[in-house]
C-alpha positions in Angstrom: 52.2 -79.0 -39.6 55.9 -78.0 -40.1 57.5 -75.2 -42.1 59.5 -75.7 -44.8 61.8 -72.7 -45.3 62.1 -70.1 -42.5 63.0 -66.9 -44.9 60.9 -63.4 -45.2 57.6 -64.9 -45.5 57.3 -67.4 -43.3 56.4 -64.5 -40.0 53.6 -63.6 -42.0 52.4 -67.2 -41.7 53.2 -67.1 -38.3 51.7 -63.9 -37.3 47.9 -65.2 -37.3 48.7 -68.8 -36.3 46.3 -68.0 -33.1 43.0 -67.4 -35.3 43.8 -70.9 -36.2 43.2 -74.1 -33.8 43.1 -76.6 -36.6 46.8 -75.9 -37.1 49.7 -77.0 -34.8 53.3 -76.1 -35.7 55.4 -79.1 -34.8 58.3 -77.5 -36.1 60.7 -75.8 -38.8 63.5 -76.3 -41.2 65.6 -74.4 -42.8 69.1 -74.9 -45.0 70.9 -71.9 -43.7 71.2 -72.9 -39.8 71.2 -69.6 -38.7 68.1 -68.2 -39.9 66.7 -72.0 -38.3 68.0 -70.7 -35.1 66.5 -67.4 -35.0 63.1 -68.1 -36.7 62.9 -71.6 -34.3 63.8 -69.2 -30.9 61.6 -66.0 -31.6 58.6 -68.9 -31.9 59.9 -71.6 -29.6 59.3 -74.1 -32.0 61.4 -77.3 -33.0 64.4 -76.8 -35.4 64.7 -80.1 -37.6 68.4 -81.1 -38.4 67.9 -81.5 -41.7 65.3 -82.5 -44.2 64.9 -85.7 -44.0 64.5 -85.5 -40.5 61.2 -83.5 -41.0 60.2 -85.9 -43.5 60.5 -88.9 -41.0 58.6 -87.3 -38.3 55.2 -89.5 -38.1 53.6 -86.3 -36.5 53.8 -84.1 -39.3 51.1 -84.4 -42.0 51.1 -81.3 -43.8 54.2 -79.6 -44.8 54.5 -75.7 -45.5 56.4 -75.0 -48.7 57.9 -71.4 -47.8 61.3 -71.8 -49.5 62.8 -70.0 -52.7 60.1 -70.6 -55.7 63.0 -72.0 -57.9 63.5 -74.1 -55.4 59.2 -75.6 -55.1 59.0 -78.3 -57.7 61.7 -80.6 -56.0 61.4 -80.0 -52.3 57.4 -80.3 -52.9 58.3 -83.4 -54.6 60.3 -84.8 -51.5 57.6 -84.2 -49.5 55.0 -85.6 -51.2 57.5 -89.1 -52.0 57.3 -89.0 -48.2 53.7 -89.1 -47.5 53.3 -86.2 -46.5 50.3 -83.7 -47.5 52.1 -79.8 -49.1 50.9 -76.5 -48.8 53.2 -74.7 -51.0 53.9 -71.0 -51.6 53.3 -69.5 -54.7 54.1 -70.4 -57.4 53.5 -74.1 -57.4 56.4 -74.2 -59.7 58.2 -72.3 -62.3 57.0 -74.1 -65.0 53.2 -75.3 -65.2 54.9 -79.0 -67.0 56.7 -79.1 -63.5 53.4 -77.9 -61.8 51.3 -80.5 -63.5 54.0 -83.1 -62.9 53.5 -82.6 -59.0 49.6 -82.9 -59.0 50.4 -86.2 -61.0 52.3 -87.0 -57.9 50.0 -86.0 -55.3 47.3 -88.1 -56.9 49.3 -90.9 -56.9 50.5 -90.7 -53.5 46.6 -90.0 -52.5 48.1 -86.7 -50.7 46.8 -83.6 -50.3 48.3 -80.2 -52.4 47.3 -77.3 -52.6 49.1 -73.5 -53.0 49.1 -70.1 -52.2 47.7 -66.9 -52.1 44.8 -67.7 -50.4 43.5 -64.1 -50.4 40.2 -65.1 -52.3 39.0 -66.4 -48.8 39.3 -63.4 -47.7 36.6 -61.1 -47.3 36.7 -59.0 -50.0 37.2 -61.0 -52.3 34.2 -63.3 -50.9 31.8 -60.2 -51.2 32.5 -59.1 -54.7 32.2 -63.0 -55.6 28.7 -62.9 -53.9 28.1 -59.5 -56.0 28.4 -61.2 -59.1 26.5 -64.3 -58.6 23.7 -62.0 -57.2 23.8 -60.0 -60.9 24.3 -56.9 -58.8 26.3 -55.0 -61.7 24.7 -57.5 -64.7 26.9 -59.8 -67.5 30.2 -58.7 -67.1 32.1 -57.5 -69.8 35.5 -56.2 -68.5 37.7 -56.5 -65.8 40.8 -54.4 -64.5 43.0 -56.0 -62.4 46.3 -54.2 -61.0 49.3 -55.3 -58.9 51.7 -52.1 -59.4 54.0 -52.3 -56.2 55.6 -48.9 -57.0 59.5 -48.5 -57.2 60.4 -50.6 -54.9 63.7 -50.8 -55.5 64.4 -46.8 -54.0 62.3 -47.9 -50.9 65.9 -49.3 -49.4 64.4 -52.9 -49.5 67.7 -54.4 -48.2 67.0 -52.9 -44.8 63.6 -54.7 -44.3 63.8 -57.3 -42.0 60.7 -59.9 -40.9 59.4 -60.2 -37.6 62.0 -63.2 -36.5 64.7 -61.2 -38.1 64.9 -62.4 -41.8 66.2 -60.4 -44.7 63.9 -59.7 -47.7 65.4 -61.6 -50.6 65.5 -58.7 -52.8 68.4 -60.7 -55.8 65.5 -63.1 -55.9 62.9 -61.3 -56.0 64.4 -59.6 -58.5 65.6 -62.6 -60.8 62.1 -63.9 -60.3 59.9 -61.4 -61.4 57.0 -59.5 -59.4 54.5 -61.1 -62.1 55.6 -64.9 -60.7 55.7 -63.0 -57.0 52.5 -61.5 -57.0 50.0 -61.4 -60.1 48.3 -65.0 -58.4 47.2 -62.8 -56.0 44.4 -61.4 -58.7 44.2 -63.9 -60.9 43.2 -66.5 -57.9 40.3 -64.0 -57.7 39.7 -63.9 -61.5 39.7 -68.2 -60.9 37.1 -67.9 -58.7 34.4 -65.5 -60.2 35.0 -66.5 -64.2 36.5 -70.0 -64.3 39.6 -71.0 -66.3 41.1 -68.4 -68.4 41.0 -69.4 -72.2 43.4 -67.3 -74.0 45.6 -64.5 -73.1 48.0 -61.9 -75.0 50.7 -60.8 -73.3 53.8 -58.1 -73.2 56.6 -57.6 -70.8 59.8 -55.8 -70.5 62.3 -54.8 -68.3 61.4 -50.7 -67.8 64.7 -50.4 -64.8 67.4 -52.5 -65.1 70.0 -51.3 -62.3 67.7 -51.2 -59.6 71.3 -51.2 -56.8 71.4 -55.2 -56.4 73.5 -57.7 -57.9 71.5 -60.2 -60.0 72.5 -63.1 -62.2 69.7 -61.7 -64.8 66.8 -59.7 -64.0 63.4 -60.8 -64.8 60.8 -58.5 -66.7 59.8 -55.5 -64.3 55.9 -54.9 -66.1 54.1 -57.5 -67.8 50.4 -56.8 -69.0 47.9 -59.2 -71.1 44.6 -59.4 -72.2 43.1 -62.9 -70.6 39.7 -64.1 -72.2 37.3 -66.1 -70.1 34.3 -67.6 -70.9 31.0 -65.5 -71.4 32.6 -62.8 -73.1 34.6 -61.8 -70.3 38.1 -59.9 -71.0 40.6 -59.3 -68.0 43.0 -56.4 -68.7 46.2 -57.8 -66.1 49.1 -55.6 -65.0 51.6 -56.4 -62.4 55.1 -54.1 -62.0 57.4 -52.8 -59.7 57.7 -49.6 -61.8 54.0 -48.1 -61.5 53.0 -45.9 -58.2 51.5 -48.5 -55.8 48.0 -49.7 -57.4 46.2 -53.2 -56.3 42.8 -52.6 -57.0 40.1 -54.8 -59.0 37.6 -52.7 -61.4 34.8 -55.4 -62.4 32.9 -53.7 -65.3 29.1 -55.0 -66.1 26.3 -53.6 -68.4 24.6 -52.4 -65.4 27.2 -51.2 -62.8 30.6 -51.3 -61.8 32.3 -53.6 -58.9 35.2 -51.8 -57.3 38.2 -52.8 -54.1 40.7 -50.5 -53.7 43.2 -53.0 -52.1 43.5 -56.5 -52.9 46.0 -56.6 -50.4 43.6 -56.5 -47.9 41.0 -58.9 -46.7 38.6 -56.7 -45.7 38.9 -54.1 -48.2 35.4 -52.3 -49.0 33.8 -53.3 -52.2 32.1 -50.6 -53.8 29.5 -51.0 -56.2 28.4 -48.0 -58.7 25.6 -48.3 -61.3 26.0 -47.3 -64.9 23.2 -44.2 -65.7 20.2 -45.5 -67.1 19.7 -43.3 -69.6 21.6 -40.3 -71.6 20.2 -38.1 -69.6 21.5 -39.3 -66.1 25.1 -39.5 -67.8 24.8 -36.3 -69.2 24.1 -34.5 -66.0 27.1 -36.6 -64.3 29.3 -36.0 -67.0 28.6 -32.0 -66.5 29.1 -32.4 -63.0 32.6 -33.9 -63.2 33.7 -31.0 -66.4 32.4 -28.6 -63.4 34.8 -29.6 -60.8 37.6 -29.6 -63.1 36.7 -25.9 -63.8 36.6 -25.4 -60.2 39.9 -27.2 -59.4 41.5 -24.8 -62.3 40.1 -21.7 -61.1 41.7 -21.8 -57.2 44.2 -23.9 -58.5 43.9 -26.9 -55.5 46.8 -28.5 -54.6 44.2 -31.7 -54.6 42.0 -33.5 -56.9 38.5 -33.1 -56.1 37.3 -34.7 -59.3 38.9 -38.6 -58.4 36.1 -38.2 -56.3 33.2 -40.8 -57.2 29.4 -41.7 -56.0 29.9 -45.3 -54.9 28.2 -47.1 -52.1 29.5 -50.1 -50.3 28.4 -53.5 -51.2 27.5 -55.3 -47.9 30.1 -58.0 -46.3 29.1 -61.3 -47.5 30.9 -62.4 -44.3 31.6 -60.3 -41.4 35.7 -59.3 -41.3 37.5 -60.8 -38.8 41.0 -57.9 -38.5 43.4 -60.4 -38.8 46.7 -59.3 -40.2 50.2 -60.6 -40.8 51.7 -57.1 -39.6 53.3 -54.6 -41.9 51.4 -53.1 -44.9 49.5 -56.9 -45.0 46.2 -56.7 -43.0 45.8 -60.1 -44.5 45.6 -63.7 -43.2 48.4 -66.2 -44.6 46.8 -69.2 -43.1 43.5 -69.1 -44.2 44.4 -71.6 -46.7 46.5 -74.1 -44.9 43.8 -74.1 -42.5 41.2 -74.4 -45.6 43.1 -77.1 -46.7 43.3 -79.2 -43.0 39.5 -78.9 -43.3 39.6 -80.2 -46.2 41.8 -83.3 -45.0 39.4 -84.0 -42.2 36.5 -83.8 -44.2 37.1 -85.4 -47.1 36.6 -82.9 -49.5 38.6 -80.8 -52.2 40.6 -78.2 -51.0 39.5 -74.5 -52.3 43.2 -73.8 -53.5 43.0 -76.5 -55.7 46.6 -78.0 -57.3 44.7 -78.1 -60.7 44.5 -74.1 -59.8 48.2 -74.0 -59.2 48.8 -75.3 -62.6 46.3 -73.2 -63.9 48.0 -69.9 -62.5 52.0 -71.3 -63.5 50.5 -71.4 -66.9 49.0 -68.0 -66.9 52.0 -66.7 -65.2 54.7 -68.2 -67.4 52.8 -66.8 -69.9 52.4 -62.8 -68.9 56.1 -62.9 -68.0 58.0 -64.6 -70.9 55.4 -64.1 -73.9 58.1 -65.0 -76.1 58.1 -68.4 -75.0 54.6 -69.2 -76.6 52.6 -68.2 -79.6 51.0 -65.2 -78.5 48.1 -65.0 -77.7 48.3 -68.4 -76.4 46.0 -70.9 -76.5 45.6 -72.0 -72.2 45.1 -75.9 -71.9 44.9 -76.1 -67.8 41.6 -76.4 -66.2 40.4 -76.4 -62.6 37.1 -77.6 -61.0 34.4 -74.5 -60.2 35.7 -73.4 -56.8 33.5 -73.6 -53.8 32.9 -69.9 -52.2 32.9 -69.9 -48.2 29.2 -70.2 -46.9 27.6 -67.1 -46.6 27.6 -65.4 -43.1 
């Protein structure tokens, strides 16, 4: 495999590459020569002279797609007009025409694609997947899915550097949007456990718009929608870079409530409280809680005691593995280029399907530019059912 784009992100990858002996890194490119330098020293790894000399190398199979997301479609499209099988960073592209356009290509070509994140094989997300198809909380109703980063921008992002010495790429992030940056990262999940999404109605805005870099224009900073699924299942979806720092998943069924505090993390407990039987049972809770709210106003805590809840963990559908890409990410980048190797060796589809890709560009494209569409709007893209990880 080689690496396509050295920036930010691409130390994450790196940082769990020795949980993975499927994957071999042959080598690395990048456009700007001196962050090729210093990404291809701090790993000892080749530095290609250009593109074209990555594309040419017989050795390479599977190309990593870590570059700037405007820039996916086309250098995705070299690589797969080259033979060669793509792994690309979210999202596939910026448009899901231009998304579908490349899994046109792929098929054609008989090569592999597939794209990022890859954080529903990760074992949280496995486990509340296994909750639901074990009816553990009953039909599911309603689902809460956040991806508030916080204010980012007074957190002196221009300072943070990557491992290998990389700047984050805040005037893109910014021009991007955190809803094409990071709401895959629940609605891959929402893929997995409910199928294609079948409607949505959406709202953005831009809540901060100095945020103290210099941007051509700046993308909406909160986006929220409404997604429909099939089986009467509604998704509530925020994402923001406004909100205080909330990435949690609230799974609501007739009979109980699925709950992970951090999405962010692949081994992030899922709780699992049941709904009270009866009016009786609620009653006595809902006494309890007005009780500790007295309490709290009578010695004036400086604490909540009522955000306190009775929940019990849900038990691992596969044992954690503490793998994590340094940082705040106790997550594992690779698990889906090394999914998708499998896949290549076997024979089979890869889990991070490119129909999914499309799937998420649509859903994406249409949280953050509402406008754009009719609203709600109708979604056409499909996937086949995802396979979860066998059960350990």
């Amino acid at each position: 495999m080689a690496i396509l784009g050295c920036g930010y992100v691409a130390d994450f990858y790196m940082a769990t590459l020795g949980d993975h002996r499927n994957i071999n890194i042959i080598g690395a490119y990048d456009n700007n020569p001196q962050r090729l330098d210093e990404f291809s020293r701090h790993y000892n790894i080749k530095a290609y002279k250009g593109l074209d000399d990555l594309l040419s190398d017989a050795a390479v199979e599977l190309v990593l797609n870590l570059t700037n997301p405007r820039a996916h479609y086309d250098l995705t499209k070299a690589c797969l007009e080259a033979g060669k099988h793509v792994y690309s960073e979210k999202p596939l592209a910026m448009e899901s025409v231009k998304a579908a356009e490349l899994v046109k290509l792929a098929r054609e070509r008989k090569r592999y694609l597939a794209t990022a994140p890859c954080s529903m094989l990760g074992e949280t997300a496995q486990t509340m997947w296994k909750a639901l198809r074990d009816d553990a909380i009953g039909p599911v109703r309603l689902v809460y899915a956040s991806f508030d980063d916080g204010m980012i921008h007074r957190f002196n992002p221009t300072h943070w550097k990557s491992a290998s010495g990389a700047p984050w790429p805040a005037k893109d992030e910014f021009e991007i949007g955190c809803t094409y940056e990071h709401a895959a990262y629940v609605l891959s999940w929402l893929a997995a456990f409910f199928g294609p999404a079948r409607k949505v109605l959406s709202y953005s805005s831009i809540r901060i718009r100095d945020k103290g870099v210099t941007v051509d224009s700046m993308a909406p900073d909160f986006t929220v929608g409404c997604i429909e699924y099939d089986n009467d299942v509604v998704a509530r979806v925020t994402c923001s870079i406004v909100a205080p720092l909330d990435k949690s998943i609230v799974i609501i069924g007739e009979k109980g409530t699925l709950y992970a505090k951090y999405v962010r993390n692949d081994a992030s407990p899922v709780y699992i409280e049941k709904t009270p039987p009866n009016r009786m049972v609620a009653g006595i809770a809902s006494r309890a809680k007005h009780l500790l709210v007295r309490i709290e106003e009578l010695l004036h805590l400086p604490f909540s005691i009522t955000a306190f809840k009775f929940e019990r963990k849900y038990p691992y559908a596969r044992k954690p593995s503490f793998r994590s890409s340094k940082g705040n990410k106790p997550v594992d980048f690779l698990r889906g280029p090394a999914d998708m190797a499998e896949a290549i060796r076997e024979g089979r589809p890869c889990r991070l399907s490119p129909e999914l890709g499309v799937h998420m560009t649509e859903l994406i494209e249409t949280l953050q530019y509402p406008e754009r569409y009719e609203n709600p709007r109708i979604i056409n893209s499909s996937f086949d059912p995802i396979q979860p990880l066998p059960w350990k």
